[in-house]
N, C-alpha and C positions, 0 to 999 in steps of 0.2 A: 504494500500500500504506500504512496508518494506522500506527500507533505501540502497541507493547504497553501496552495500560492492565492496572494489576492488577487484578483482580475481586474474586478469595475466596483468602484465602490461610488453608488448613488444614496440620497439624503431626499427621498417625498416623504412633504410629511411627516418629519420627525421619525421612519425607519430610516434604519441605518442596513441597504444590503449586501453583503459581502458574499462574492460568489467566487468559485474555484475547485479546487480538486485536491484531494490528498490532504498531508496531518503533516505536524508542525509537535515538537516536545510542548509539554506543556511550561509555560512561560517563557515562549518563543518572541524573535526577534519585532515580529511584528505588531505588538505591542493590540494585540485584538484579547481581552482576554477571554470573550465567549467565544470565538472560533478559535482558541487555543482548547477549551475545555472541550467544545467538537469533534476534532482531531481525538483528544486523549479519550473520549469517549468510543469514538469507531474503534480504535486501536483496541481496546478492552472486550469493545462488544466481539470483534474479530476472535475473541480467542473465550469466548463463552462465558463472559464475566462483565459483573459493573468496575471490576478492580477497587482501586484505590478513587475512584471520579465521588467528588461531596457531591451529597444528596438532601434534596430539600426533607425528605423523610429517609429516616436512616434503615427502616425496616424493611423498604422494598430491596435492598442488596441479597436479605433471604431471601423474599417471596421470588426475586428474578433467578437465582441460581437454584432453586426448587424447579421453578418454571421452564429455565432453560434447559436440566439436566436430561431429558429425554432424546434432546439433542446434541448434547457433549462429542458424538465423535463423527457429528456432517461436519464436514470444514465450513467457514463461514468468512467471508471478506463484505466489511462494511466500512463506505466511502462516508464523508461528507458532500454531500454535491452543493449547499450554501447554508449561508445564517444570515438570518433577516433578525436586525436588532433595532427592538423601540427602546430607546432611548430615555425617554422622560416617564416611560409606563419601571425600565428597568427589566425588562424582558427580553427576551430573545427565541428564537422557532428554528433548531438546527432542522435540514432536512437531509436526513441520512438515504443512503442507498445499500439493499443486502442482496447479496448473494450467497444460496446457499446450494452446495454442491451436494443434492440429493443422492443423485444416481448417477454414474455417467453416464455425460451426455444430456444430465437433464438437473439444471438448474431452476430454482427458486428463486425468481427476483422481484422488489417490488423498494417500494420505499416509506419511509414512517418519518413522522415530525415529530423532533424532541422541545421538550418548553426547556428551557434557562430560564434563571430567574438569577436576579443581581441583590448581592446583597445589602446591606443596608449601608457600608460603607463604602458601596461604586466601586468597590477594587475586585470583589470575591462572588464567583458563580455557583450558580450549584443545579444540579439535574432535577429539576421536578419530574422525578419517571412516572409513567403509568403505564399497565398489561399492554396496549396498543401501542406505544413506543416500538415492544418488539416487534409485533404483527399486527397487519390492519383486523381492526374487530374484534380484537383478545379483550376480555374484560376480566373484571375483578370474579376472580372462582375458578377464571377457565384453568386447566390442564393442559398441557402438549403431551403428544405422542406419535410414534411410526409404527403404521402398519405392514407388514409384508404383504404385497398381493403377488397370487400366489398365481402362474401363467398356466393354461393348461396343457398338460403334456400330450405330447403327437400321437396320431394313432401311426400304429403296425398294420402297413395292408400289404394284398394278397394280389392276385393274378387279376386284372381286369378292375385293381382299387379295392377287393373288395376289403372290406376290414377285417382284421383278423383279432389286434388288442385294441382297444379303446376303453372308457370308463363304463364301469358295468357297476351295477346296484350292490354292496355288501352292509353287514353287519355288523360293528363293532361291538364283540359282546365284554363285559365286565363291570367290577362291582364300583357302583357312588357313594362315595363315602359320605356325604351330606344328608344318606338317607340308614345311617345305619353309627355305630359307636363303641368303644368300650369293645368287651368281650366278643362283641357280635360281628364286627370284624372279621376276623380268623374264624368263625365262623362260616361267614358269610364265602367269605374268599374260598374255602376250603372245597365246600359244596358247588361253588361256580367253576372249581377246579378240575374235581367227580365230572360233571357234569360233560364239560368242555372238554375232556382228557389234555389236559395239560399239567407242568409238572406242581404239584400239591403245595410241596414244601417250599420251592419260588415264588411260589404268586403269594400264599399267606405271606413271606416274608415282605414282597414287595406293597403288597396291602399295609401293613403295617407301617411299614417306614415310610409311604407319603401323607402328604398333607390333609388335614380333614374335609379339604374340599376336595379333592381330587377325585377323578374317575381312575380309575385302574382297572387299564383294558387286559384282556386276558387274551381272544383271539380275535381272527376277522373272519367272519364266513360269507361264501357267494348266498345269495339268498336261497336258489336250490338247497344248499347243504346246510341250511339255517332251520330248516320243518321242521327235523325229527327233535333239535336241540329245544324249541322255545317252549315247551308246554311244559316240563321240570325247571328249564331257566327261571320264567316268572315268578313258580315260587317259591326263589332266594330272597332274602330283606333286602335292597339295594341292588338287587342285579337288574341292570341295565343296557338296552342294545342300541346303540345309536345308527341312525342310517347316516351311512355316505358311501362314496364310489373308490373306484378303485382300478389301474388300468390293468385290463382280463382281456384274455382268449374266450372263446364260449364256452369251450368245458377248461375244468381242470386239467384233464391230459393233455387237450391238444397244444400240438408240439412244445410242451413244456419246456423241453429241455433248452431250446433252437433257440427259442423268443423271451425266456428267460420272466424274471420277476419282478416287482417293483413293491420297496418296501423301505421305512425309516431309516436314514444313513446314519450307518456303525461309526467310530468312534475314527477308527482307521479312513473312512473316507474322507470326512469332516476334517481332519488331520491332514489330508494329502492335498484336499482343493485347492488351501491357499486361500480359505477366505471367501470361495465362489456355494460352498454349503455349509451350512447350520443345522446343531441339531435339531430332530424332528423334521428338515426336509427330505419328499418321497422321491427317492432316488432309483435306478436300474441296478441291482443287485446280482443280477447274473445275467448270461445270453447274451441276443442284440439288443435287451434292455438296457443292460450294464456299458455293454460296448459304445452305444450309441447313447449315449446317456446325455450328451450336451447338448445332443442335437432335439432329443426326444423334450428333454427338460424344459430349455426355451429359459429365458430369465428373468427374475422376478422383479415386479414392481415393488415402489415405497410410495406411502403417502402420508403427507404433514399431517394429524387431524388434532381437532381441539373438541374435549369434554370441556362442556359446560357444568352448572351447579347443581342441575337438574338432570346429569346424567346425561344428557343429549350431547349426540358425536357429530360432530360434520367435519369435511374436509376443506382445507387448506390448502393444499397442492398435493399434486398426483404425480409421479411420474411411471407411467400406465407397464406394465408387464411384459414382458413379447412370448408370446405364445412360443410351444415348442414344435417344431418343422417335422411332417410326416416323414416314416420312413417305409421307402416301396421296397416287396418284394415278391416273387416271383410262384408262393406259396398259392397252389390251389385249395380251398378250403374245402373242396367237395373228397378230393383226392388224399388230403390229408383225414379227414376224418376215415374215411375208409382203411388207410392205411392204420389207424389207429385200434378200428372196428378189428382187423385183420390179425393183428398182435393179440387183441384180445381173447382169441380162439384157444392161444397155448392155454388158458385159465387160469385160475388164483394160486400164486406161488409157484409159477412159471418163469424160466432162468431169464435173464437178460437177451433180450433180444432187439433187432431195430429194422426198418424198412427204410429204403429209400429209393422215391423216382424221382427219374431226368427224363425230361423231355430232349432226345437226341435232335432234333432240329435245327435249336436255339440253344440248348446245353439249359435251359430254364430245370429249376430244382422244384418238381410239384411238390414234394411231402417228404418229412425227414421226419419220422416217431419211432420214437425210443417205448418197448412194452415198460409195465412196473417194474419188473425183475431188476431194469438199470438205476433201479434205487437215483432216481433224478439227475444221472450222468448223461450227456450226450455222447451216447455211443457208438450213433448211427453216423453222426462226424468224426470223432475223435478216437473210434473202440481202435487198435490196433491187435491184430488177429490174423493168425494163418490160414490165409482164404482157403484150401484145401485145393479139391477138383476143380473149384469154379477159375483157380487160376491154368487149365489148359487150355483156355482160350488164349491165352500168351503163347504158353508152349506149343500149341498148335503153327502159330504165326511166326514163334521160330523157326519149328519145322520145317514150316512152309520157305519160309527165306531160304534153308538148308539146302532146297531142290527136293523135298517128298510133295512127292504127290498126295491127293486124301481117300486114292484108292490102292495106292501103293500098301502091298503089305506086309504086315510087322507082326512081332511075335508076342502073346501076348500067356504068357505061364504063368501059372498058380501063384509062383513064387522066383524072387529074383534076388541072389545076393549081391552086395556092391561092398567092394573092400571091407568085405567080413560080415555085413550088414544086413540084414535080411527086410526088404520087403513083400509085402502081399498086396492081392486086391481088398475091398472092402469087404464084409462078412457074408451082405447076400450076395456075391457079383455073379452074375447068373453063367453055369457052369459050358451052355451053349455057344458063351462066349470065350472062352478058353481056346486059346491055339494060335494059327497063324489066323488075321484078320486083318480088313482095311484098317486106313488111317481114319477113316472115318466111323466105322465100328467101334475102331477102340477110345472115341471120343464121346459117343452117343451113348456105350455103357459103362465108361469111366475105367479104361484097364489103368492102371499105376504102373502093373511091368511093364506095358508096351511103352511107354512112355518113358521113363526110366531107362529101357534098355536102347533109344536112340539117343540117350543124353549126349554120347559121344562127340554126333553129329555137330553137336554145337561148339561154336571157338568161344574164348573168353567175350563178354559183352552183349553177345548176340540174344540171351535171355531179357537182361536191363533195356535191350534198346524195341523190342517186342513190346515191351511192358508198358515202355515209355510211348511208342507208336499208338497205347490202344486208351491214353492219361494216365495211366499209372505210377508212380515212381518221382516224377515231377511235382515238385511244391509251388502252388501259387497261392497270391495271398487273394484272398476269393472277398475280404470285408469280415471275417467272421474266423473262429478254429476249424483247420478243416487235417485231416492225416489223408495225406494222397498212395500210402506206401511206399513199399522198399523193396529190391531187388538188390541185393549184394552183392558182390562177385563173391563164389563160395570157396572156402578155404580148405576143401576134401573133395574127393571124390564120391564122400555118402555125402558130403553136404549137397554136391552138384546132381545129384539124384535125386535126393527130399526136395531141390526146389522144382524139378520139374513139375511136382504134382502140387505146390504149393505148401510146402511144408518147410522144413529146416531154415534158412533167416529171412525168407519173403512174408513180408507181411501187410495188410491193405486193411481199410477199413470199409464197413456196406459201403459209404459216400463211395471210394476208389472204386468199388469192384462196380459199383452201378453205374460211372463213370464207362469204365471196360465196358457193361454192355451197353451204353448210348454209342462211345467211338464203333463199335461193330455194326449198331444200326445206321450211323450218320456216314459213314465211311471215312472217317477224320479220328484226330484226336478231337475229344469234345471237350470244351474248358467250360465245366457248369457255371451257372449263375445264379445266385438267390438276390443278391442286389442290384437291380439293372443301374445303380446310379456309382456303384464302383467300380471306378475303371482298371481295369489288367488287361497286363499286358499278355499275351501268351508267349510262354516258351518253346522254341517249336522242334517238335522231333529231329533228331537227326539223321532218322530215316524216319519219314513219315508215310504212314498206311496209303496203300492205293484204294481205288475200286476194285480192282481184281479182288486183292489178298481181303478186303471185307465180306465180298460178295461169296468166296470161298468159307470166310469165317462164319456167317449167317446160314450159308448151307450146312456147315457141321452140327451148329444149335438147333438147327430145324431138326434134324437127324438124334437129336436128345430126345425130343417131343415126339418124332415120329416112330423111332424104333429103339429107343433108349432108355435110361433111366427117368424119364419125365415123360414118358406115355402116359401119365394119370392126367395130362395134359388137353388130350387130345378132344377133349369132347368143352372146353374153355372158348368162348367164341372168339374168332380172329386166329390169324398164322402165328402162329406162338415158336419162338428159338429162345432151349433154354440149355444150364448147366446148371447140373447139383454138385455139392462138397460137401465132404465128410473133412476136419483135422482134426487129428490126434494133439494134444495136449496136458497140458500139466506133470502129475506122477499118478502112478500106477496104483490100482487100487489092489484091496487082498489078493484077487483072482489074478492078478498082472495086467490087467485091461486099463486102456489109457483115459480118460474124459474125452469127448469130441465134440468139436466144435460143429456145427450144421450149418449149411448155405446154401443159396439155390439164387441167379441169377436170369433175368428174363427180358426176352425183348416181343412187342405187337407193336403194329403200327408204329406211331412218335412216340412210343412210352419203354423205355427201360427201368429195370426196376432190380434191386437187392436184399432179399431178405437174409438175415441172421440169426441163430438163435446161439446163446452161448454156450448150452448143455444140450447134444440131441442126440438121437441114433443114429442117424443119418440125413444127410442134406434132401434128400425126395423122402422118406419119411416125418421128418421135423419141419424143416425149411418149407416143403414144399406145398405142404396145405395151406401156410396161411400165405405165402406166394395164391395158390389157386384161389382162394380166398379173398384176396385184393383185385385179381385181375376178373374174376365172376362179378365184384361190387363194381367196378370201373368201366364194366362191356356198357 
């Protein structure tokens, strides 16, 4: 702030006006001593205070730093812009100018007239304050305050807009303590505990140690999930359920995991912002709620307001909110619920499982659900897992580079050792299929030795760069966690066998492997999308797939469905090309039998798709019904 320089000093009338800009110490050269006191006034008001400035009444120096203190940490710069002095009345009218830096970007300005008053022996000034000094209209009683306005956060849409999370009606159910006391408390709390299954001994405790006016929320429930709870709720002393909203998918499952949750920032966020949230704001806690959380958030407004005596609030200045910026994605919500419907089939206490389709056209990501089993992990992104059989659609594509043909024939035995190693086929592998067979054969009914026993055929890379041809093995940053898989170069010779069939250090997650079967239907590598407003770049194969070698690979998958392990297929409407997988994993139980993974891989029309299950028997056994399962809801 500058220093009052005098300008124009005119004399109508017995005013004396003195106009200028800026502050001057007090008992300055210019021999003014009300627009000295002006100056030392703005300078004080600047920093939240009447200071040291004499007061015709000495008690308003309280009542202003009472007044003022709601506002202590908006900055505040206050000018004089002139003083008009009467002279033979002994008075004077500074008139100040405030700025107050609410929000950025959004200042408070306005200006107020202070009275002087001269004292009785013409040398000594003093501030006659009153509540509208500081703002126009404050009276005696009034109150200052800031309210946070609070923006609303963006919806999460789907394929064609449609929404997917937006604000949806919940319940905040817990105990008011305004309606309850004393012993009844921990009571009260204990039974709203029961009731809610939440944990008993926390909530009494947290019951307890707040305030006697407080509510003490216990959960929040969708209004569906709120029926069965409120006829025992109500009759707790004090249990109470407030409505408000909350940003939701339609159900609880749907894509849970994907789209993530939005709930009070922990201690750790609040910490990390810098300032940008407070506790109690509703923050993205996990998924693309979390990820996207600035954007979803949007930032909040402040508004001046003043209570009055009688309790009436009105506002003073706003500076208005900005709402938080939708986020598009590529999520069908007809195809997502389906796929959810479809998980469902394994039943209650059903291992971790996930589906996911891609639309090979576009690489658009219809639906990514995780069953319960995934205890609220995104597994159907993130699971890393040995694709089993579903990865010889790779190994075919090696093959195929190698110079075999898919009617070329190959050997395909009970049993095959490899540097000491013994592998087999899968436990039913139908015995018909046993012997010399095409390349095609041995891919429709999933031989392991035949497959295994051309490992040969392959030079170092040649597996990786298959893998990489079909998006495998390639990491892009997609907006979101995605595991695209691994192809390793293997370190044995039993290594370089287990990976033929998808076993020993290859590893993909459903997103990869449903990946693999969109590049076989689009004839490309396919780089998915869930966010059409992220841009990637793609990395592009260093041999990249033809039409030949796809059209060849779609023929082998048809050849699952028509004469293979995925005949249970054939009566599913539409040309269906599929792959089952069985992986072995973890350790051995009593008997010496391994745990296995189950999978089953599918392509119709522009829809590819990936199911997993974490525990099955096998991939057309486990995998494959709620595979048929999806693609019967989807026809």
């Amino acid at each position: 702030m500058g220093s009052l320089r005098l300008g124009v000093v005119v004399v109508l009338s017995g005013v004396l006006v003195v106009t200028g800009s800026g502050c001057t110490a007090l008992g300055g050269k210019d021999g003014d001593p009300a627009g000295d006191l002006a100056d030392d006034l703005a300078a004080a008001l600047s920093d939240h205070s009447l200071g040291e400035i004499p007061l015709l009444d000495e008690s308003v120096r309280t009542t202003f730093a009472e007044l003022v203190a709601p506002l202590e940490d908006v900055p505040v710069a206050v000018d004089v812009v002139d003083v008009a002095v009467v002279e033979e009345e002994g008075r004077a009218d500074a008139t100040l100018a405030w700025r107050w830096e609410v929000a950025d970007g959004a200042a408070w300005e306005y200006e107020t007239s202070v009275a002087l008053t001269q004292g009785g022996d013409g040398s000594t000034w003093q501030v006659a304050w009153s509540p509208d000094d500081l703002a126009p209209d404050l009276a005696e009683g009034d109150t200052l305050g800031l309210r946070t306005l609070t923006p609303a956060r963006g919806d999460i849409t789907g394929a064609d807009g449609a929404v997917l999370v937006t604000e949806r009606p919940v319940l905040r159910y817990g105990l008011d303590k305004t309606k309850v006391e004393g012993p009844q408390v921990a009571r009260s709390a204990r039974r709203i505990a029961r009731i809610l299954d939440v944990d008993a001994a926390a909530y009494v405790a947290r019951a307890e140690a707040m305030g006697a006016e407080a509510f003490v929320e216990a959960v929040v429930l969708r209004e569906d999930d709120a029926r069965d709870v409120l006829p025992a709720f109500r009759k707790v002393p004090g249990a109470l359920a407030v409505n408000d909203t909350l940003p939701l998918a339609p159900t609880r499952e749907f894509a849970a995991a994907l789209l993530g949750r939005v709930g009070p920032a922990t201690a750790e966020i609040v910490e990390e912002s810098g300032g940008a949230i407070v506790a109690g704001d509703e923050v993205g806690l996990s998924g693309l709620q979390a990820r996207y959380d600035a954007q979803l958030r949007g930032a909040p407004g402040t508004a001046v307001v003043a209570r009055d005596a009688d309790d009436r609030l009105r506002t003073l200045f706003e500076a208005p909110a900005t709402d938080g910026a939708d986020l598009a994605t590529t999520v069908d919500p007809a195809l997502q619920d389906r796929a959810e419907q479809a998980l469902a089939t394994l039943g209650d206490g059903a291992p971790a499982a996930a589906l996911v389709a891609i639309r090979p056209s576009d690489g658009a990501v219809l639906a990514s659900a995780n069953g319960t089993g995934a205890a609220g992990a995104d597994l159907a992104s993130t699971g890393q897992y040995a694709p089993g059989s579903t990865f010889k659609v790779v190994s075919s594509l090696a093959l195929l580079r190698s110079g075999m043909g898919v009617d070329e024939v190959v050997s395909c035995p009970p049993t095959t050792v490899v540097d000491g190693r013994s592998f087999t086929n899968y436990d039913d592998y139908p015995a018909s299929a046993i012997g010399d067979i095409t390349l095609t054969q041995a891919i429709a009914q999933s031989c392991n030795t035949a497959l295994i026993g051309n490992a040969g055929r392959l030079a170092a890379g040649d597996l990786a760069a298959a893998a990489q041809a079909l998006g495998l093995g390639t990491d892009h940053d997609l907006g979101f966690p995605v595991y695209f898989g691994q192809v390793p170069p293997p370190e044995t010779e039993t290594g370089a066998a287990a990976d033929m069939i998808g076993q020993g250090t290859v590893l993909a997650s459903p997103f990869a492997m449903a990946t693999v079967a969109a590049s076989v239907s689009a004839g490309r590598a396919v780089l998915p999308v869930l966010l059409p407003q992220h841009e990637v770049q793609q990395v592009p194969p260093e041999v990249p797939l033809t039409g030949a070698e796809a059209g060849t690979l779609r023929g082998l998958m048809r050849a699952v469905v028509t004469t293979g392990s995925g005949r249970f297929l054939q009566d599913v409407p539409g040309e269906i090309g599929a792959k089952t997988g069985t992986a072995e994993h973890g350790t051995p139980d009593a008997s010496g039998s391994l745990p296995t993974h189950a999978w089953m891989i599918a392509t119709r029309g522009d829809l590819a798709v990936a199911v997993f299950v974490a525990t099955g028997v096998s991939g057309s056994q486990t995998a494959g019904p709620v595979l048929e399962a999806f693609l019967r809801s989807a026809s």
